[in-house]
Residue, then its C-alpha position, 0 to 999 in steps of 0.5 A: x265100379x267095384x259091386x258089393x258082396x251082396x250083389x255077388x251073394x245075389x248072384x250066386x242065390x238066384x242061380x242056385x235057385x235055377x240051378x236047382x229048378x232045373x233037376x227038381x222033378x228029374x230022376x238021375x237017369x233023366x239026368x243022365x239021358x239028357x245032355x242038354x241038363x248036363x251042360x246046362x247044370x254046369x254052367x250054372x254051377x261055374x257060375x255059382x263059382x265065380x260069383x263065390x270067388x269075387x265075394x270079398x274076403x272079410x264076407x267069406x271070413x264071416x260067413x265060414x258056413x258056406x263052402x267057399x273053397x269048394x264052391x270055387x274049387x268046382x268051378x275051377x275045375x269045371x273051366x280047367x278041366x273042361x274034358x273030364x267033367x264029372x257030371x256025377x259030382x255036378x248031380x250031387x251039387x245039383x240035389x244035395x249042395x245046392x238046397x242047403x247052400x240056397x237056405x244059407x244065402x237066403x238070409x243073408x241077401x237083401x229082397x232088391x239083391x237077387x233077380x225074382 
């Protein structure tokens, strides 16, 4: 069974939204000092990614807002790249990519889309 954009949209907005809980409130150097955030950012982050890469062409054409090629460029590298993860870039995503991404999506993903 093949899902529909809007579940993968959905995907992609609640786990921003966790994402993004996890930093609200921290400091970088509590980032920093926390390893456990670090990795756990990641994964959420990867999954974005991956949710974005089976969003179907014509939604990613229509929607040319949203960084499609970076979001899932990051996630490539974070799985690729496993060893070198640049955790200060995941911070920026973290705090500066994901607010705008999330009031992207919010629109666009109907209230039975994502998990509340």
């Amino acid at each position: 069974m093949q899902r529909d954009d809007n579940v993968y949209l959905g995907h992609m907005l609640d786990t921003a939204r966790k994402a993004r809980s996890r930093v609200e409130g921290k400091s970088r150097s509590d980032y920093d000092d926390d390893e456990d955030l670090r990795i756990v950012v990641a994964h959420l982050v990867q999954t974005i990614g991956e949710a974005a890469a089976r969003v179907s062409a014509s939604m990613r054409q229509a929607h040319p807002e949203i960084p499609w090629k970076q979001i899932t460029g990051i996630r490539h590298r974070i799985v690729h790249d496993y060893m070198d993860t640049d955790y200060d870039v995941l911070w920026e995503v973290a705090v500066r990519d994901l607010p705008d991404l999330i009031r992207t999506l919010e629109p666009m993903v109907p209230p039975e889309g994502g998990e509340q």
